[in-house]
PAFIDO-785281 format. One record per residue: residue number from 1; x, y, z of N, C-alpha, C in turn. Coordinates in nm, 2 decimals, padded with zeros to 4 digits. Example, Ala and Ser with C-alpha at 12.3 -4.5 7.8 and 13.67 -1.06 7.14 Angstrom:
<sites>
(site 1; (01.32; -00.57; 00.78); (01.23; -00.45; 00.78); (01.32; -00.33; 00.78)),
(site 2; (01.28; -00.22; 00.71); (01.37; -00.11; 00.71); (01.29; 00.00; 00.79)),
</sites>
This chain:
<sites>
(site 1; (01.80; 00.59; 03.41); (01.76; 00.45; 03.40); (01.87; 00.37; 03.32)),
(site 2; (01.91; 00.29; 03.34); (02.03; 00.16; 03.31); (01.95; 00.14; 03.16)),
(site 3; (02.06; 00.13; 03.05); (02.05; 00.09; 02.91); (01.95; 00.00; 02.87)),
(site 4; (01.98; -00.10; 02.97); (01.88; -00.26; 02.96); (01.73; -00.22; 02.99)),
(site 5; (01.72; -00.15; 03.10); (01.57; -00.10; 03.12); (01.51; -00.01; 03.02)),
(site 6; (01.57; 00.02; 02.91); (01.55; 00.11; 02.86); (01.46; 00.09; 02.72)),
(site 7; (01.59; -00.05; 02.68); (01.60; -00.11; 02.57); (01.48; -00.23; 02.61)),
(site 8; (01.43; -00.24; 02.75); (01.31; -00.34; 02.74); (01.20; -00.30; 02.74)),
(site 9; (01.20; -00.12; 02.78); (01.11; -00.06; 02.77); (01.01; -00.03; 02.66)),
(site 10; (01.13; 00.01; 02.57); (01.10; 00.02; 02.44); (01.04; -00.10; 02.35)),
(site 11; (01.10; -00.25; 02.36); (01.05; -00.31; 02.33); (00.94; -00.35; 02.37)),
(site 12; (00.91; -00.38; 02.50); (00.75; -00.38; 02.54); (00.61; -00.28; 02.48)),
(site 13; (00.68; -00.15; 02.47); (00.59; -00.03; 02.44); (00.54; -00.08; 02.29)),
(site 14; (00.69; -00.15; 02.20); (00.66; -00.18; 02.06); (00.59; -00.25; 02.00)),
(site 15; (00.58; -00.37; 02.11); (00.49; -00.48; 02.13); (00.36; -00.48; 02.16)),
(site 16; (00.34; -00.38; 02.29); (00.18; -00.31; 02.25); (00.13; -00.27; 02.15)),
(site 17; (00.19; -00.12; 02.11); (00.16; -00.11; 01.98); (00.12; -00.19; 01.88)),
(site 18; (00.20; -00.30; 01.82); (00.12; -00.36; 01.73); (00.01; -00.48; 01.78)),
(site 19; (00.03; -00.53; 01.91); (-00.08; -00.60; 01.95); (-00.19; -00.51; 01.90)),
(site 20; (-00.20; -00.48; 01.97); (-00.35; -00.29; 01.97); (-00.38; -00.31; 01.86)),
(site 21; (-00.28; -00.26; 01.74); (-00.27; -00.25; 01.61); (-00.39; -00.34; 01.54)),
(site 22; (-00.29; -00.50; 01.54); (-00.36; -00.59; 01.49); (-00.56; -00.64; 01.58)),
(site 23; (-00.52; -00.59; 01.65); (-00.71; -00.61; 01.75); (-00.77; -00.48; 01.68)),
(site 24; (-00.73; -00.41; 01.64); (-00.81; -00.29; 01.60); (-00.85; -00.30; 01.43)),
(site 25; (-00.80; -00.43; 01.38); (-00.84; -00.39; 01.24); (-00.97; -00.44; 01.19)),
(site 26; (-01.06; -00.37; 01.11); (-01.20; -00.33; 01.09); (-01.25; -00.41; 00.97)),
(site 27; (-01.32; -00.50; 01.02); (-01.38; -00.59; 00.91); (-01.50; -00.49; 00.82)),
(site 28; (-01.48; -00.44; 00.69); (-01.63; -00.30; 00.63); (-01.73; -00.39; 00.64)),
(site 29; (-01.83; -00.32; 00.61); (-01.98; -00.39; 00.62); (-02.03; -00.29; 00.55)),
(site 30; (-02.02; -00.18; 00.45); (-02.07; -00.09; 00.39); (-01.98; -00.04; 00.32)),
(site 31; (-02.02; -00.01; 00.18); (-01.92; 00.08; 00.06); (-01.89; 00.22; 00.12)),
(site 32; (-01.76; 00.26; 00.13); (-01.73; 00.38; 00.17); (-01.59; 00.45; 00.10)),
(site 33; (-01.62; 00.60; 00.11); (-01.53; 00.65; -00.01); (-01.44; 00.71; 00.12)),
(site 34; (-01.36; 00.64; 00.14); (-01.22; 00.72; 00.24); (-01.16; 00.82; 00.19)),
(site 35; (-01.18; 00.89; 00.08); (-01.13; 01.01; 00.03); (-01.22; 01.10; 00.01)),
(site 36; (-01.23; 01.24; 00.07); (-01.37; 01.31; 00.07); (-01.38; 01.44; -00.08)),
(site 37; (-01.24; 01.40; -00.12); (-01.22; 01.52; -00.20); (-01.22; 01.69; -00.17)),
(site 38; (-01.20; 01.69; -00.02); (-01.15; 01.81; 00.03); (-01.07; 01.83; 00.11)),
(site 39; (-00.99; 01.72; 00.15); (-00.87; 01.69; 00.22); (-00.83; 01.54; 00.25)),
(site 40; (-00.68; 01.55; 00.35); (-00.69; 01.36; 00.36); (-00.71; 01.36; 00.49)),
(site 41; (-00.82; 01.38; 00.57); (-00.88; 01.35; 00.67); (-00.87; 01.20; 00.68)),
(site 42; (-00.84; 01.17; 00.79); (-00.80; 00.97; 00.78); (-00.71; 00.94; 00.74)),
(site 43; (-00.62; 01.03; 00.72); (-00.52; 00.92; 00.65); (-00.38; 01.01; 00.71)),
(site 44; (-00.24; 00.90; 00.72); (-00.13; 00.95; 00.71); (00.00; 00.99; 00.65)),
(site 45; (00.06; 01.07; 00.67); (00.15; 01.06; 00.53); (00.27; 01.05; 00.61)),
(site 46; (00.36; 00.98; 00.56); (00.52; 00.94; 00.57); (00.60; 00.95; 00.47)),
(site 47; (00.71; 01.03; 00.47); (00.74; 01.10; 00.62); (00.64; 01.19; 00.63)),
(site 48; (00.63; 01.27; 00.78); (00.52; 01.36; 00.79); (00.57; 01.50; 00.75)),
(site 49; (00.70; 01.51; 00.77); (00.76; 01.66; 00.74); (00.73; 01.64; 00.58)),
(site 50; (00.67; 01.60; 00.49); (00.71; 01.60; 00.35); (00.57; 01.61; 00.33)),
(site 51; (00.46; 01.62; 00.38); (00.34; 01.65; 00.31); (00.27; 01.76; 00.23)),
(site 52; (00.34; 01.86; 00.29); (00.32; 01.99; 00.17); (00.39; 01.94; 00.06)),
(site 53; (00.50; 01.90; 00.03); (00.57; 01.94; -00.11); (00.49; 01.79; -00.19)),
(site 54; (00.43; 01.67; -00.09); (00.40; 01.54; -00.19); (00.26; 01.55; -00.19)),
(site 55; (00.15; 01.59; -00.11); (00.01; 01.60; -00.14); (-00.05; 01.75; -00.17)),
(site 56; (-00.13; 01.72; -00.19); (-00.23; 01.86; -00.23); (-00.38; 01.81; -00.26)),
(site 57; (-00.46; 01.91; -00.25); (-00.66; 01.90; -00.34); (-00.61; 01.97; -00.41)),
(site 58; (-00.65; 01.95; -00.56); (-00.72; 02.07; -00.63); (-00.79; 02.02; -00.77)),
(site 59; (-00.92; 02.07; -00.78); (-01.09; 02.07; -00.80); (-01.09; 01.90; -00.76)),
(site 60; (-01.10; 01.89; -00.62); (-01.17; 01.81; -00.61); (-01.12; 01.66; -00.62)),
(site 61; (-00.99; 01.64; -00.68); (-00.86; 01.56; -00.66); (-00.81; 01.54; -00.59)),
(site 62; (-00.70; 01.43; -00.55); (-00.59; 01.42; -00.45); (-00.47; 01.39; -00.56)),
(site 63; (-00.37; 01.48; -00.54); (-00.30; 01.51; -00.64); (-00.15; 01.46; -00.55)),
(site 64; (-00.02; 01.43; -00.61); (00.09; 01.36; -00.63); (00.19; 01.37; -00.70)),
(site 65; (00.33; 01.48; -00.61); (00.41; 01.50; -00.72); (00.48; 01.39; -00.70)),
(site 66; (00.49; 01.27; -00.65); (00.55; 01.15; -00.70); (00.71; 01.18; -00.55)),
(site 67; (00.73; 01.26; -00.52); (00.88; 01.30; -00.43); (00.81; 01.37; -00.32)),
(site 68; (00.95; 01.35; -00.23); (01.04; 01.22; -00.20); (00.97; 01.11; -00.18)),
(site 69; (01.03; 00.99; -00.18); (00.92; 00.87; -00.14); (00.90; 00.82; -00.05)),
(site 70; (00.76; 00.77; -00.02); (00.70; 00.73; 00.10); (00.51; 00.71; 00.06)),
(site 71; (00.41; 00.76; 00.10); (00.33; 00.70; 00.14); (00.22; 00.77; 00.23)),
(site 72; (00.11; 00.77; 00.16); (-00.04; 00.78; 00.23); (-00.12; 00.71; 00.26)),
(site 73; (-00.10; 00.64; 00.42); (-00.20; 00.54; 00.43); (-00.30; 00.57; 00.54)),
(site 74; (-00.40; 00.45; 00.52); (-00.51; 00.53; 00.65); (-00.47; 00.50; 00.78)),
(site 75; (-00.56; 00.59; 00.85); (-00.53; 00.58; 01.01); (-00.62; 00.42; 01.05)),
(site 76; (-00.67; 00.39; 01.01); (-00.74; 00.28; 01.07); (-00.66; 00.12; 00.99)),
(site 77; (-00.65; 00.04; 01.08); (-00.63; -00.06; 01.00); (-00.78; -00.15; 00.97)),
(site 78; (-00.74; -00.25; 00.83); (-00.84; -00.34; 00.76); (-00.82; -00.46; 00.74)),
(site 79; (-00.91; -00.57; 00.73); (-00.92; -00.68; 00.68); (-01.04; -00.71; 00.61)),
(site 80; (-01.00; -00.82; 00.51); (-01.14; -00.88; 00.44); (-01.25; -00.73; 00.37)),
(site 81; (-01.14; -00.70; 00.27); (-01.23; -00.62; 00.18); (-01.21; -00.59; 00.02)),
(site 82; (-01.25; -00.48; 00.00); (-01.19; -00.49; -00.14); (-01.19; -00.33; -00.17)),
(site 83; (-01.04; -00.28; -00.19); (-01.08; -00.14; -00.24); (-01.03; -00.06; -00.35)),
(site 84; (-01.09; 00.01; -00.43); (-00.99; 00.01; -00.56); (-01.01; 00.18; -00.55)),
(site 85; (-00.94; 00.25; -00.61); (-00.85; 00.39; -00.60); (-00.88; 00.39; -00.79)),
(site 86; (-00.92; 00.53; -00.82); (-00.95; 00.58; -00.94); (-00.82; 00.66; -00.99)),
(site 87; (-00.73; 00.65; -01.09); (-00.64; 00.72; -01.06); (-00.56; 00.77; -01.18)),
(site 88; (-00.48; 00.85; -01.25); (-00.45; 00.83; -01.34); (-00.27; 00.92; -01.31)),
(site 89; (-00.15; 00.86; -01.43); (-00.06; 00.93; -01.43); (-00.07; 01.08; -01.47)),
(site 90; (00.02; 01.16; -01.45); (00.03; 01.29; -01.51); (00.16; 01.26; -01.63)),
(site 91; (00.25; 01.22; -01.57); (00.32; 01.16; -01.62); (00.42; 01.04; -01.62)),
(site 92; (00.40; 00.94; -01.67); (00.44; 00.79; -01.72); (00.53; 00.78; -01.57)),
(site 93; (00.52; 00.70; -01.49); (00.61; 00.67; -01.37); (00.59; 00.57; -01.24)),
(site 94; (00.61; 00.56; -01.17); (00.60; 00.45; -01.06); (00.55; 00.47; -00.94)),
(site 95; (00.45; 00.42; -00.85); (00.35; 00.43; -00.79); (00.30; 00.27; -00.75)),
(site 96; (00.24; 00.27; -00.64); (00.15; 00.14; -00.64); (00.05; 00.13; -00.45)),
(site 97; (-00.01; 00.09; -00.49); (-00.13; 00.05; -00.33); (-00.04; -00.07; -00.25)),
(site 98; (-00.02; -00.01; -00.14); (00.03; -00.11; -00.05); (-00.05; -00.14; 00.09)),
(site 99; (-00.07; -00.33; 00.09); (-00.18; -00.35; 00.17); (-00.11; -00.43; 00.24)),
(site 100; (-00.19; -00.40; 00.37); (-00.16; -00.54; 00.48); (-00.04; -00.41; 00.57)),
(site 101; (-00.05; -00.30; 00.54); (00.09; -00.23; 00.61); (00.11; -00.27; 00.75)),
(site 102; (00.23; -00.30; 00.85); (00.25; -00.30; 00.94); (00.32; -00.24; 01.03)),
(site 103; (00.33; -00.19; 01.13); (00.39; -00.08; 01.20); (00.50; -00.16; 01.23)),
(site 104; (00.62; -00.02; 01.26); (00.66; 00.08; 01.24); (00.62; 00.14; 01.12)),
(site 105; (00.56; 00.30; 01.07); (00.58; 00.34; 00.95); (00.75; 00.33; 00.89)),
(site 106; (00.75; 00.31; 00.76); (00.92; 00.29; 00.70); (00.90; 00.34; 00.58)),
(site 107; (01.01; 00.36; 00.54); (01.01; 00.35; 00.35); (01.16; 00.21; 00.36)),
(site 108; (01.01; 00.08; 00.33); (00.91; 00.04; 00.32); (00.90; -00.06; 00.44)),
(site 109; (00.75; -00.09; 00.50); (00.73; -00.15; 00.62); (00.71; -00.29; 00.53)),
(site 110; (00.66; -00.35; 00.69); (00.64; -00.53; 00.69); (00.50; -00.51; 00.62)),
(site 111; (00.45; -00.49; 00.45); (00.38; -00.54; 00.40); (00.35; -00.59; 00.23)),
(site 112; (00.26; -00.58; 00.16); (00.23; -00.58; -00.02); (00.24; -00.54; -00.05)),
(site 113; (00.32; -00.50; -00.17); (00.31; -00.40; -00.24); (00.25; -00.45; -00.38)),
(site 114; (00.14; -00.38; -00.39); (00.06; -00.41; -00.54); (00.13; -00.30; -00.65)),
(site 115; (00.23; -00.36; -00.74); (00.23; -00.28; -00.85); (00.21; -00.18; -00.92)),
(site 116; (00.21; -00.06; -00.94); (00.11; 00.04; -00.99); (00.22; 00.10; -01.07)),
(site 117; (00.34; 00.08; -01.06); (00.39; 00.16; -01.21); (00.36; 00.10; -01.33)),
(site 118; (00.36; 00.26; -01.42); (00.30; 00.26; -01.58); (00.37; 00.10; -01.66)),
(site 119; (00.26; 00.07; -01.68); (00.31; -00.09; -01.76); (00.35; -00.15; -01.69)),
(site 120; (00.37; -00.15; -01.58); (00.39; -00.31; -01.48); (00.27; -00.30; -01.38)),
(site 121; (00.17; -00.24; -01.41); (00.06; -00.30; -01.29); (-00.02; -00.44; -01.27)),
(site 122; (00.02; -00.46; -01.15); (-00.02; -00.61; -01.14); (00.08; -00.70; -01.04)),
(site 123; (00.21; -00.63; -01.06); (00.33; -00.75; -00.99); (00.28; -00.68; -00.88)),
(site 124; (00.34; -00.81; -00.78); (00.35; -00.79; -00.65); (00.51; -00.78; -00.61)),
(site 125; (00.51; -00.74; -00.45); (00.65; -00.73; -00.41); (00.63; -00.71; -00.22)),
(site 126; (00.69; -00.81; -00.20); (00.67; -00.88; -00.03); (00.74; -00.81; 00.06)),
(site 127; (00.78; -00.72; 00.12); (00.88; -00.63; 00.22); (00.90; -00.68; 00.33)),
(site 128; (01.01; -00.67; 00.38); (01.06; -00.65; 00.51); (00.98; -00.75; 00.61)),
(site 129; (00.99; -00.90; 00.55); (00.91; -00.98; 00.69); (00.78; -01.05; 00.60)),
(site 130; (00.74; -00.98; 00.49); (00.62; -01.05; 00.43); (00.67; -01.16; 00.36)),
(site 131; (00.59; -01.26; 00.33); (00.58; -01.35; 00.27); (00.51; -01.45; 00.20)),
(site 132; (00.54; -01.54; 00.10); (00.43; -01.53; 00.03); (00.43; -01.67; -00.06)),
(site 133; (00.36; -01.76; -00.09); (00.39; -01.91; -00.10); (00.41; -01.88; -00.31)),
(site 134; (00.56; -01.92; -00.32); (00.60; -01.97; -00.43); (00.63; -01.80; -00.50)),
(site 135; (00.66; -01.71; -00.39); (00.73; -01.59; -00.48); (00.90; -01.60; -00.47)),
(site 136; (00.94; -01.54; -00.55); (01.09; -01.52; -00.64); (01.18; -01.42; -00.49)),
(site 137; (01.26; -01.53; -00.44); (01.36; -01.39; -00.36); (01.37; -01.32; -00.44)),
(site 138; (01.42; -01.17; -00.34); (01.49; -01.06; -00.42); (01.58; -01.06; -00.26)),
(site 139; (01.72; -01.05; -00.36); (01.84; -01.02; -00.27); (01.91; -00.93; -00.29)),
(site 140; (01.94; -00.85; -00.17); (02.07; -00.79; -00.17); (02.17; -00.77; -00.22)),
(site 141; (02.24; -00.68; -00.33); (02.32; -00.72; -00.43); (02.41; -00.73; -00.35)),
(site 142; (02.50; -00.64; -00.25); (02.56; -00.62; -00.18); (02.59; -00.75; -00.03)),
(site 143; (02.52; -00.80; 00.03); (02.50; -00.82; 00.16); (02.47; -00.99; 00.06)),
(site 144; (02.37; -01.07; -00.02); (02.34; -01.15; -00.06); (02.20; -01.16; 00.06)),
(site 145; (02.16; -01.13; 00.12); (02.05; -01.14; 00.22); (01.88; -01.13; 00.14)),
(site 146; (01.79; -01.20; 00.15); (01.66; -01.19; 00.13); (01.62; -01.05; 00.14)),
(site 147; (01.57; -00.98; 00.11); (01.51; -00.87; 00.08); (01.35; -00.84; 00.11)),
(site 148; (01.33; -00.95; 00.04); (01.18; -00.93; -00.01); (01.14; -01.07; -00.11)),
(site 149; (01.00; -01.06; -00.19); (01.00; -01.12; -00.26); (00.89; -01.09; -00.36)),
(site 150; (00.89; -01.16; -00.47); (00.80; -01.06; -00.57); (00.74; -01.19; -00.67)),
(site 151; (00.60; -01.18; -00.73); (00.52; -01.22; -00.80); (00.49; -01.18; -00.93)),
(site 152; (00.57; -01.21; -01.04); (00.53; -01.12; -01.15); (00.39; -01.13; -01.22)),
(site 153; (00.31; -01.03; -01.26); (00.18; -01.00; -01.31); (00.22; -01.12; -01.49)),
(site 154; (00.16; -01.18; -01.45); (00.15; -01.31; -01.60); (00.12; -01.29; -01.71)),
(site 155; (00.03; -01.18; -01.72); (00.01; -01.11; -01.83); (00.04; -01.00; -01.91)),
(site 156; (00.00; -00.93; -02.01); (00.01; -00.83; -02.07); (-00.08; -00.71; -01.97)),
(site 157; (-00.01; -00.62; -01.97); (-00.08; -00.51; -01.95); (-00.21; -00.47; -01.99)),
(site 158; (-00.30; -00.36; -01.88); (-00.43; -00.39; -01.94); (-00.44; -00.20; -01.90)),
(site 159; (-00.38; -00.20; -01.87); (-00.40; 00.00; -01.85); (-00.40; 00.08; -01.94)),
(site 160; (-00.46; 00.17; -01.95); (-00.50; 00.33; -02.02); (-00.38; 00.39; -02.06)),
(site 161; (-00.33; 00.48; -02.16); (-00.27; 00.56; -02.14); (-00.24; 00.65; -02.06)),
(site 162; (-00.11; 00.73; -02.05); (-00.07; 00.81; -01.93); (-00.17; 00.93; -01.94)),
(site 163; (-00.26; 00.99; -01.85); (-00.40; 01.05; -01.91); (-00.50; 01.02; -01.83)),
(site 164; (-00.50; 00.90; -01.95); (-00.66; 00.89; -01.91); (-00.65; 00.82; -01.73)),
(site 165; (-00.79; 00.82; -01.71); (-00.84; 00.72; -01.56); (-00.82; 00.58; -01.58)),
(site 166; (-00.80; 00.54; -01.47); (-00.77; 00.36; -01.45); (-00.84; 00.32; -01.32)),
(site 167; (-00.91; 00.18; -01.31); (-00.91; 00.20; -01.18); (-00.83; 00.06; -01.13)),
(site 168; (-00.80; 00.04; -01.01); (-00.71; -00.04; -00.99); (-00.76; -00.13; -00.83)),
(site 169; (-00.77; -00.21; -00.81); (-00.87; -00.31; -00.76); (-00.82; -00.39; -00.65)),
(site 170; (-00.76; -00.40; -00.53); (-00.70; -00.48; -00.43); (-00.82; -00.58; -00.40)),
(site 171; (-00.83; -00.68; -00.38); (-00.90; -00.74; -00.30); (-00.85; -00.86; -00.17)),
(site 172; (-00.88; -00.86; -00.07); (-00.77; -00.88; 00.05); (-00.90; -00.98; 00.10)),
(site 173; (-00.86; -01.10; 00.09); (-00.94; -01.22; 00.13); (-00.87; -01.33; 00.23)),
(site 174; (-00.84; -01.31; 00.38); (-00.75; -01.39; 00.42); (-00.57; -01.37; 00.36)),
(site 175; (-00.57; -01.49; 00.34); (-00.35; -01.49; 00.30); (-00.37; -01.45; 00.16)),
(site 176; (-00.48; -01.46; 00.10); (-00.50; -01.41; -00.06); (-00.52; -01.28; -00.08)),
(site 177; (-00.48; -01.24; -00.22); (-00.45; -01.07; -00.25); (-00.48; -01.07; -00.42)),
(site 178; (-00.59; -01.05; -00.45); (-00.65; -01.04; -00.59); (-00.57; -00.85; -00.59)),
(site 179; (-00.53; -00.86; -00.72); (-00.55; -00.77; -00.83); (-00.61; -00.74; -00.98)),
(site 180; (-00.68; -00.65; -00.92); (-00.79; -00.61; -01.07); (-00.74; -00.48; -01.10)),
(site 181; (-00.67; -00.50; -01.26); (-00.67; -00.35; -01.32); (-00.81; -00.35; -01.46)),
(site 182; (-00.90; -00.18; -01.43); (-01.00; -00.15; -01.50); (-01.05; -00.34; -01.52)),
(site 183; (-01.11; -00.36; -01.42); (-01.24; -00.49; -01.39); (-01.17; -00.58; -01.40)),
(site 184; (-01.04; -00.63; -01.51); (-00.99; -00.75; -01.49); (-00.89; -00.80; -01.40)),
(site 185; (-00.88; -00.95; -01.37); (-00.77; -01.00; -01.29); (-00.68; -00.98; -01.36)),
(site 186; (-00.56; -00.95; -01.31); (-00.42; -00.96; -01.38); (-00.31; -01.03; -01.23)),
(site 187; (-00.38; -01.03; -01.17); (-00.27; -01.14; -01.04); (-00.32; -01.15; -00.95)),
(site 188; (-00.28; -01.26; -00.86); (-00.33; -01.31; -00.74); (-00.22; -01.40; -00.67)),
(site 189; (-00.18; -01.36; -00.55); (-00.11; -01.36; -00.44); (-00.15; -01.45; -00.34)),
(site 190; (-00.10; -01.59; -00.32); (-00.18; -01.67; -00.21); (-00.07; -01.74; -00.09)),
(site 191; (-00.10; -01.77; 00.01); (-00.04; -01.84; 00.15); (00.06; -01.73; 00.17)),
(site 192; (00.02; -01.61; 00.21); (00.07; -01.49; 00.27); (00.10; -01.53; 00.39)),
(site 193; (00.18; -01.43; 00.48); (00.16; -01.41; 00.60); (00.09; -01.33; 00.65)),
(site 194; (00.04; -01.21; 00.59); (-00.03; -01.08; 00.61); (-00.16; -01.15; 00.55)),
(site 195; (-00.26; -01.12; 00.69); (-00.37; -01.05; 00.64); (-00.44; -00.95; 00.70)),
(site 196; (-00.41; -00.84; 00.73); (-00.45; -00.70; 00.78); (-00.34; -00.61; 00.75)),
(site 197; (-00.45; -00.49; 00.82); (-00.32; -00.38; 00.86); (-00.36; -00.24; 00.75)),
(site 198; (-00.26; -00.13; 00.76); (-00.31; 00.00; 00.72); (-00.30; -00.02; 00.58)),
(site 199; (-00.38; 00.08; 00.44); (-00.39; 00.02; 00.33); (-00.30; 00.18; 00.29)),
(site 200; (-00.24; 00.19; 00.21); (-00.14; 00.34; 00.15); (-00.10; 00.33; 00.02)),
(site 201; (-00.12; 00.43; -00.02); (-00.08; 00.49; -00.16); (00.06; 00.52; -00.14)),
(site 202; (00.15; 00.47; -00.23); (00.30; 00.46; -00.25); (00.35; 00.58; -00.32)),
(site 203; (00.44; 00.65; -00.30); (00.53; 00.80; -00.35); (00.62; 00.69; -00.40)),
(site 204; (00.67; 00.66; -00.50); (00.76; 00.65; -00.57); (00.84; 00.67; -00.71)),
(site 205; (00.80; 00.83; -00.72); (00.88; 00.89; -00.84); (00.76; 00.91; -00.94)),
(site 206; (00.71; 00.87; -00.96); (00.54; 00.87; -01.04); (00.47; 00.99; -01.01)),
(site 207; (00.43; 01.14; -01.10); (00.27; 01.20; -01.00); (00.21; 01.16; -01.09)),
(site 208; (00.08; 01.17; -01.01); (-00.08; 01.15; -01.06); (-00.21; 01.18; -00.95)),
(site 209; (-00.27; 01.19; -01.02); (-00.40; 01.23; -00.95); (-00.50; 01.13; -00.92)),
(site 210; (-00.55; 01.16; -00.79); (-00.67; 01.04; -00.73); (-00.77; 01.07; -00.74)),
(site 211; (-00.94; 01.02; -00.79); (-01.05; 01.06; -00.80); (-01.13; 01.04; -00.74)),
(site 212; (-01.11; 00.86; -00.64); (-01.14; 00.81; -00.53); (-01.09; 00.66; -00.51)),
(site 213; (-01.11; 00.64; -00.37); (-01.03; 00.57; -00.28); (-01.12; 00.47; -00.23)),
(site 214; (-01.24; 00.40; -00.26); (-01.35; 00.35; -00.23); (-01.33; 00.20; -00.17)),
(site 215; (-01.38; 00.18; -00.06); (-01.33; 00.05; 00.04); (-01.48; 00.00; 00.08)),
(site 216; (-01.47; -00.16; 00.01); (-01.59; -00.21; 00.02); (-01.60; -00.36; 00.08)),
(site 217; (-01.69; -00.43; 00.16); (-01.70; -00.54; 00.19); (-01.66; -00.66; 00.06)),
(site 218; (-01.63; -00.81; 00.12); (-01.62; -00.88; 00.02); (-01.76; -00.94; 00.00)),
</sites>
C-alpha cells in the first residue's frame, strides 16, 4: 500500500478512536470505589511493560514506587464528577491526579494535571493541547514554543506530613476543575478546553500508597 494510503489510514483509524472515546464518557450517578483493594481491575498503566516494577497490593493498598514515569488511569472515560484518592507519601516526592486524559496514552497526554507533590498540592499544569483561561505559559527552554500552562495553588499548603493520610479531591464541573486538599479548596481552574476523558494517578518520582480511589456524582 502507497505511503499516503497509509498515512490516511492511520489517521482516520486515530480519529475514530477518539470520537468513540469522547461518546463513551460516563456521566456517575452513584458513589463508587474504583479501587477494590485486591488488584487494578479497571484501570491502565503506562507504559504497560513497567507495571510490575511501578504497582503492587499489599494488605489491602495500592502501593507506588514512584519509577519510571507514567500513570494509572481508568479504562473508562468521565465527566461531571468528583473523585478524591486517599493517599499518603512514603517518602516526601512528586505525584499528582491527572483529569480530563486524552488519547493517545503519553508521558504526558492532552490533559490536567492536579498537583500532588509534597508541598505543592493544589497547582495545576495544562499539557500538550489543554488550555485554560488566564494560566501562565510554560516554554520550551530550548525551542521557545508553548508547552503547556500552569495555575499556581494561591495558598499555603494544607497537607499532612509525609506519613500520615491525605485525601485529595478533583471535582470536574464542565471547563471548571476544583481542587480540595483534606476538605478544603486550595484551587480552581476555569474556561478549560477539557471536559472529559480518562482520570490517572501520575508516577513521577514520588512512592506512596493508595487507600481509595472513590468517584462520585456532582
Amino acid at each position: 500500500m502507497p505511503l499516503h494510503r497509509l498515512t490516511l489510514t492511520a489517521a482516520l483509524l486515530a480519529s475514530a478512536f477518539v470520537n468513540a472515546f469522547a461518546a463513551d464518557a460516563i456521566t456517575p450517578t452513584a458513589k463508587t470505589e474504583l479501587f477494590n483493594g485486591k488488584d487494578t481491575v479497571g484501570w491502565v498503566v503506562h507504559p504497560q511493560d513497567t507495571s510490575k516494577d511501578t504497582w503492587s497490593i499489599k494488605d489491602g493498598l495500592l502501593v507506588c514506587t514512584g519509577k519510571p514515569s507514567g500513570f494509572l488511569r481508568t479504562e473508562k472515560s468521565y465527566k461531571q464528577y468528583r473523585f478524591t484518592v486517599e493517599w499518603r507519601f512514603t517518602k516526601a516526592g512528586n505525584t499528582g491526579v491527572v483529569v480530563h486524559m486524552t488519547p493517545p496514552d503519553a508521558v504526558w497526554p492532552k490533559s490536567i494535571e492536579c498537583q500532588g507533590m509534597h508541598d505543592h498540592q493544589g497547582d495545576f499544569y495544562f499539557w500538550n493541547g489543554a488550555t485554560v483561561k488566564d494560566g501562565t505559559e510554560l516554554k520550551d527552554k530550548k525551542t521557545g514554543k508553548v508547552r503547556g500552562y500552569k495555575i499556581g495553588r494561591p495558598g499555603d499548603s494544607v497537607e499532612k506530613p509525609v506519613g500520615e493520610w491525605n485525601t485529595f479531591t478533583t471535582i470536574c464541573d464542565g471547563n471548571t476543575v476544583t481542587i480540595l486538599v483534606n476538605g478544603k479548596e486550595v484551587n480552581k481552574a476555569t474556561g478549560t478546553n477539557l471536559s472529559e476523558g480518562f482520570i490517572g494517578l501520575q508516577v513521577e518520582g514520588g512512592a506512596f500508597e493508595v487507600k481509595r480511589c472513590t468517584l462520585e456524582p456532582l
